[in-house]
C-alpha positions, -999 to 999 in steps of 0.1 A, spaced: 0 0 0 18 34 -11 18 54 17 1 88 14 12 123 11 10 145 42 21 183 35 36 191 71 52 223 93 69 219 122 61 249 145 86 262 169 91 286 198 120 298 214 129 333 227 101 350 214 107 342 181 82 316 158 104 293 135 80 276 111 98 247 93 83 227 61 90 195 61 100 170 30 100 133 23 132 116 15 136 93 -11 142 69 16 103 77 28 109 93 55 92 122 67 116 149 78 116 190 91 134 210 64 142 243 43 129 268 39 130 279 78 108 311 83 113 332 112 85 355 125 84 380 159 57 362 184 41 396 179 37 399 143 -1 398 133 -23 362 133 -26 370 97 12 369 93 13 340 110 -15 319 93 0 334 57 35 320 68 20 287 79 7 282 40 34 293 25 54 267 42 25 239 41 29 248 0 67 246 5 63 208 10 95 187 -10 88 151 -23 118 129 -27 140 151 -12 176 135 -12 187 115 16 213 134 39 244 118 49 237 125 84 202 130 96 215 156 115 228 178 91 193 182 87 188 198 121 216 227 112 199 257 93 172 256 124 204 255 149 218 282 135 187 306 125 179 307 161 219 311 171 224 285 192 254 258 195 240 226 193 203 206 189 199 203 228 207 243 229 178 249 207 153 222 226 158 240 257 130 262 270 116 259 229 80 247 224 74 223 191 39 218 176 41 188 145 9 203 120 -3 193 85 -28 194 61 -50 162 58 -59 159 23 -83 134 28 -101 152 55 -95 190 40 -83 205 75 -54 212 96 -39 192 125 -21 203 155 -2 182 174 15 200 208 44 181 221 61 178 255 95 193 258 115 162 272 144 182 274 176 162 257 154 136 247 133 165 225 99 162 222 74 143 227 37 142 208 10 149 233 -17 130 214 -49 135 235 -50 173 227 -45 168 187 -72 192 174 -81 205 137 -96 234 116 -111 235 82 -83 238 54 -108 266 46 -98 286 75 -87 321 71 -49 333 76 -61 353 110 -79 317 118 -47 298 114 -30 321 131 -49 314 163 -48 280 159 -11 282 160 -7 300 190 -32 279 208 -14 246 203 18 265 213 -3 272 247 -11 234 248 27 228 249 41 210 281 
């Protein structure tokens, strides 16, 4: 059974700053955060934020090539929010896993638990979702709320 698509972000908060990450699948199938990396103020407008959100949802990469280290991957996020090292960046950062569901025509948020060096963990009982026909301003509250659902 071919496994279907799922256009994803990976939404991050750390020092007042929102880092909104697209993600790609590699040719090896997996499912993975990558460029482009956008980088909004936690107070821009909810419209900024829910027009960023598509742009990166639309910034989706199929068959990306497979890194040599899955790690390089983590790099342009390390060093957008100028920090050392993975577990410099996990500290005191929130992570929410979204994506459009093309079956379903919405979008899922996932909040995580910040498990410190062990990074995050999905917190699956508070998943929720809004129509993929939500406005920018919508999706923009929608973001911030899972970020407030973040442990």
């Amino acid at each position: 059974m071919e496994q279907s698509i799922v256009k994803g972000v990976f939404i991050y908060h750390k020092n007042d700053k929102l880092y909104i990450q697209t993600t790609a699948r590699l040719v090896s199938g997996l499912n993975v955060g990558y460029e482009p990396i956008f980088v909004l103020s936690m107070d821009c407008s909810l419209q900024t934020i829910g027009q960023t959100y598509r742009q990166a949802i639309e910034e989706f990469v199929l068959e990306a090539p497979n890194p040599n280290k899955l790690s390089d991957l983590l790099k342009p996020l390390i060093k957008l929010a100028k920090q050392r090292s993975w577990i410099g960046f996990v500290s005191h950062s929130k992570l929410v896993s979204s994506w459009l569901s093309i079956d379903k025509l919405e979008y899922v948020f996932l909040p995580t638990k910040n498990k410190l060096n062990k990074g995050y963990g999905h917190l699956n009982t508070i998943k929720f979702s809004i129509p993929s026909t939500s406005t920018d301003e919508e999706i923009g509250q929608a973001v911030l709320k899972a970020l407030e659902l973040c442990e």
